[in-house]
C-alpha positions as CSV (number, residue, x, y, z in Angstrom):
1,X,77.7,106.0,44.3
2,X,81.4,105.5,45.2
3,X,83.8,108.5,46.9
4,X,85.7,108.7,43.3
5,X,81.8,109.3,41.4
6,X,81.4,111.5,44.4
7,X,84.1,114.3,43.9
8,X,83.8,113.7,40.1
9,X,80.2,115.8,40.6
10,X,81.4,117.8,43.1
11,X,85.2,118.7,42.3
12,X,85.7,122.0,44.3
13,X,84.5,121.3,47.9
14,X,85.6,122.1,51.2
15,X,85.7,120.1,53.9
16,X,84.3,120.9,57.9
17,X,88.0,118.7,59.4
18,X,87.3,117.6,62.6
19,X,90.4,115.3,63.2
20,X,88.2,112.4,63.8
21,X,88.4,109.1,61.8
22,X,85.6,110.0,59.3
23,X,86.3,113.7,58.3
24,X,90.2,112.6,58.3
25,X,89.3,109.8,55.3
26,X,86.9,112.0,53.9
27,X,89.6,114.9,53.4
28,X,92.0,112.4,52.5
29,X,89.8,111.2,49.7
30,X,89.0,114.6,48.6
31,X,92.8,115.6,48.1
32,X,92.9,112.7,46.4
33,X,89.4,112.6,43.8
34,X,89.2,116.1,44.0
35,X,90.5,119.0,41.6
36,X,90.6,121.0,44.0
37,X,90.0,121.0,48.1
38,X,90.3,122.8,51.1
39,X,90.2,121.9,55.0
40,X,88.3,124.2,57.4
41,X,88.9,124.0,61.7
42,X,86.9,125.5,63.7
43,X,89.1,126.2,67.2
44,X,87.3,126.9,70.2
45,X,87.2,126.7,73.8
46,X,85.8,122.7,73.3
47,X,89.0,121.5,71.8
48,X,91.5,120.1,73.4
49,X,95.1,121.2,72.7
50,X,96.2,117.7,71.1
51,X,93.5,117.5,68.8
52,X,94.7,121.0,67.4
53,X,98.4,119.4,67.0
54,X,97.1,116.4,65.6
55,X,95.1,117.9,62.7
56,X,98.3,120.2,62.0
57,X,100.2,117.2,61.8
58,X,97.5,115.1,59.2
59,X,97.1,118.1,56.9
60,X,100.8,118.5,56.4
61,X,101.8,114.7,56.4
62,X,99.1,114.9,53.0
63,X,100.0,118.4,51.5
64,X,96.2,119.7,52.8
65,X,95.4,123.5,52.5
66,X,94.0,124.6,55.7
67,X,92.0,127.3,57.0
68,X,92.0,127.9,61.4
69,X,88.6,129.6,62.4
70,X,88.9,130.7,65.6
71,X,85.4,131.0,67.3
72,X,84.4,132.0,70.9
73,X,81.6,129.4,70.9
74,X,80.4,130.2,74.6
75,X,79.8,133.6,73.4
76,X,76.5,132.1,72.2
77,X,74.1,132.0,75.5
78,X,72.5,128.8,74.3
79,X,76.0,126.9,73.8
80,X,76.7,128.0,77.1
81,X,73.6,127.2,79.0
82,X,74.2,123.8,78.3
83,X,70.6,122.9,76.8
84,X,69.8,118.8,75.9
85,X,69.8,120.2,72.3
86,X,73.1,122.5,73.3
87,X,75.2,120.0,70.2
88,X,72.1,121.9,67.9
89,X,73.3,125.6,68.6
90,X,77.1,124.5,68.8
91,X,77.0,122.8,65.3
92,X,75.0,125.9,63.9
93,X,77.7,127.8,65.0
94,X,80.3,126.1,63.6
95,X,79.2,125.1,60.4
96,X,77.8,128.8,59.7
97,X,81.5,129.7,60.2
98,X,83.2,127.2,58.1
99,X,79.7,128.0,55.4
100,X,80.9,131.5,55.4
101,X,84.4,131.2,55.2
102,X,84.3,128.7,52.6
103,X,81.8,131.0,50.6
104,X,84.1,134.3,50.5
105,X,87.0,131.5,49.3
106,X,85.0,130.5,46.1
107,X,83.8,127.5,47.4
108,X,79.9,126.6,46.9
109,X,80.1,123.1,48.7
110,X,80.8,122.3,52.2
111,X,81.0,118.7,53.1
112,X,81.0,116.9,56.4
113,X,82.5,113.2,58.1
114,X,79.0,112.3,59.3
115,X,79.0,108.3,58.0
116,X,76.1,105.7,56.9
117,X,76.2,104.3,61.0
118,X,75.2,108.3,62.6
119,X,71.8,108.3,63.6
120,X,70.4,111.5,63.2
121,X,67.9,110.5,66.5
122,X,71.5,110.6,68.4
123,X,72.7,113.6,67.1
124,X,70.9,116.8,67.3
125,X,73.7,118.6,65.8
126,X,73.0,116.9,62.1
127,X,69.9,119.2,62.5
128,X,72.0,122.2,62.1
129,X,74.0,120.7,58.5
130,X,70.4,120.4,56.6
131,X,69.7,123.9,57.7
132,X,73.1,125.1,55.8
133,X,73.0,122.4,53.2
134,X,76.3,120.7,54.4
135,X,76.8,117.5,52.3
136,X,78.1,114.2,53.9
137,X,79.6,111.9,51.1
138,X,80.2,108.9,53.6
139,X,76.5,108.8,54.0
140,X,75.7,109.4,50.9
141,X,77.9,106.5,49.7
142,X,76.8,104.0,52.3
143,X,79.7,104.3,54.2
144,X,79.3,102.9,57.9
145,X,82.2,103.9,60.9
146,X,83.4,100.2,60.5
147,X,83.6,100.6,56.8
148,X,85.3,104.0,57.0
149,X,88.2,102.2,59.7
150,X,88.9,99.7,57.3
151,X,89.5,101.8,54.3
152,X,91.5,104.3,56.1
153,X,93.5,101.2,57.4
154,X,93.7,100.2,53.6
155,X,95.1,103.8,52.8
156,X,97.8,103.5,56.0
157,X,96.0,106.8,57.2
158,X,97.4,107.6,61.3
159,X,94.0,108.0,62.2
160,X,92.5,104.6,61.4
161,X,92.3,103.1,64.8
162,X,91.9,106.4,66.6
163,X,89.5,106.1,69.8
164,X,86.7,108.3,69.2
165,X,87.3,111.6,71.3
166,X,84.1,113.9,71.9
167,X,84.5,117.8,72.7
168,X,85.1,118.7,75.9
169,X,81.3,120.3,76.5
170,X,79.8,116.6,76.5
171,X,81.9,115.9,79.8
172,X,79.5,118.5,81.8
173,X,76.3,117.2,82.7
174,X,73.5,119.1,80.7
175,X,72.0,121.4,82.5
176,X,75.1,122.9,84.3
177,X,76.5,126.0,82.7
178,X,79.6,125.5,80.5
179,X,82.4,127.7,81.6
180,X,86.5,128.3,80.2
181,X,87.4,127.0,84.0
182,X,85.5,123.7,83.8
183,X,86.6,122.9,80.5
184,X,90.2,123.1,81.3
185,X,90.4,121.5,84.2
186,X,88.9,118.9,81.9
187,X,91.4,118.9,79.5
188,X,94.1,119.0,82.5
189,X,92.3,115.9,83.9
190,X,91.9,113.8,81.0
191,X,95.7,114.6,79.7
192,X,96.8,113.6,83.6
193,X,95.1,110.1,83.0
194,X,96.8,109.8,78.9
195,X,100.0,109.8,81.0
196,X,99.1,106.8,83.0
197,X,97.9,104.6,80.1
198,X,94.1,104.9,79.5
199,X,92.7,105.0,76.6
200,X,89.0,105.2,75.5
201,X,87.9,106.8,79.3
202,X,86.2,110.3,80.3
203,X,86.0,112.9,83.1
204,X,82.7,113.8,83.6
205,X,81.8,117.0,85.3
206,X,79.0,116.4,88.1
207,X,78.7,119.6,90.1
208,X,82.2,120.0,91.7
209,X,82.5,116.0,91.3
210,X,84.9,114.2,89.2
211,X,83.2,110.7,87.9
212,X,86.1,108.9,85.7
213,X,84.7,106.5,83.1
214,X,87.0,103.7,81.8
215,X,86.0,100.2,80.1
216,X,86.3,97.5,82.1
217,X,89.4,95.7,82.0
218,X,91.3,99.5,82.9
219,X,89.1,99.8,85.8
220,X,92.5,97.9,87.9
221,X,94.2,100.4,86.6
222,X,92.2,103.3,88.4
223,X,92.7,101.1,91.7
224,X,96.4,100.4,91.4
225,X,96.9,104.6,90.8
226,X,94.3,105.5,93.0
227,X,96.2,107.8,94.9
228,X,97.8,109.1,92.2
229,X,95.0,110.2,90.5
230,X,93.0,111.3,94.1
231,X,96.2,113.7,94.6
232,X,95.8,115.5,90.9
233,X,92.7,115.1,90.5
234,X,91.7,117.0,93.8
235,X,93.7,119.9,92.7
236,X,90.7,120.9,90.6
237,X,87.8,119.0,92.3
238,X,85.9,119.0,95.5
239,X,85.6,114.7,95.0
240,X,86.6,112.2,92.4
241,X,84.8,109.1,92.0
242,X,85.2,106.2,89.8
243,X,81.8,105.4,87.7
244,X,81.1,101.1,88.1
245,X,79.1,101.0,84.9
246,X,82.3,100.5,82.8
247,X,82.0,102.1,79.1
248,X,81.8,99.0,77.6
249,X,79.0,98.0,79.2
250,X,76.8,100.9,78.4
């Protein structure tokens, strides 16, 4: 089965729009197979505000209808406790939302980005879509991350060569307790270090420690704005320390 076949059989859906390569083709190939379609966000404390802009930006650069959900994810103790499963109770959450959202709109199928290369061992959270029944046409059509790139490339989609960007809650070491404070000085971190040129890196949360992950060949850029990034960085932080296992590498 191809996407066209896809949304011949199912041709009122609503999509769970992440921003992210896959659910960004996915819409995109649901306004445009589709008779009729219908983005759903989820905005919460684990977005960053750049995401937010960008998704406004992809949904009116395509003529998308979108609905915002605001949530208060760390409302749920379990989110917020930071559990190895924590991605189970977030996406339960979210998807329940967008499920009952998309429900009251007239909608009876909810569709997700999750592709052909997302192992479900490496993703607790896919747990939480066969619980609600969320469909995922990439994987249903056989279509891998690398395959999902090249097609949005194809379509001259913005997003085609966009560096995969987690939520902010998978910067905080599990275990530690997930607060509004530690995910904005996360945020305020990471956009710091956009603003000097790195791409593709993170700022973990360790306690009250900063660890900054790059790929390799930006690890001379940490040195050559060392201080820099000591000064702002310590604004927030008690240390700030530069992980050697580059992400390349991992």
């Amino acid at each position: 089965m191809n996407l066209k076949k896809f949304f011949s059989k199912y041709q009122k859906t609503a999509v769970a729009f992440s921003g992210g390569v896959d659910s960004s083709y996915l819409l995109y190939a649901a306004k445009k197979y589709a008779k009729e379609v219908k983005a759903y966000y989820i905005k919460s404390e684990f977005q960053p505000r750049f995401e937010f802009d960008n998704i406004l930006n992809f949904v009116s650069k395509f003529g998308i209808d979108l609905k915002i959900i605001k949530l208060k994810i760390l409302s749920d103790k379990k989110v917020a406790a930071n559990p190895h499963n924590r991605c189970y109770f977030c996406k339960k959450q979210i998807f329940s939302a967008i499920y009952n959202a998309a429900k009251k709109d007239g909608f009876d199928f909810i569709i997700d980005g999750t592709n052909a290369s997302d192992k479900e061992s490496d993703r607790p959270g896919m747990k939480a879509l066969k619980e609600l029944n969320i469909l995922s046409p990439l994987k249903i059509c056989k279509l891998t991350k690398t395959a999902v790139r090249k097609l949005s490339k194809k379509e001259n989609l913005p997003t085609w060569n966009k560096i995969s960007y987690t939520c902010l809650a998978t910067r905080i070491v599990t275990g530690q307790k997930i607060n509004k404070h530690l995910l904005r000085r996360t945020e305020k971190a990471e956009d710091y270090l956009f603003t000097l040129g790195f791409s593709d890196f993170r700022v973990r949360t360790v306690g009250d420690t900063a660890k900054i992950q790059v790929k390799k060949e930006q690890i001379p850029l940490v040195i050559s704005n060392r201080k820099k990034i000591l000064k702002k960085l310590s604004e927030d932080y008690k240390n700030v320390c530069l992980d050697l296992e580059a992400r390349d590498e991992r």
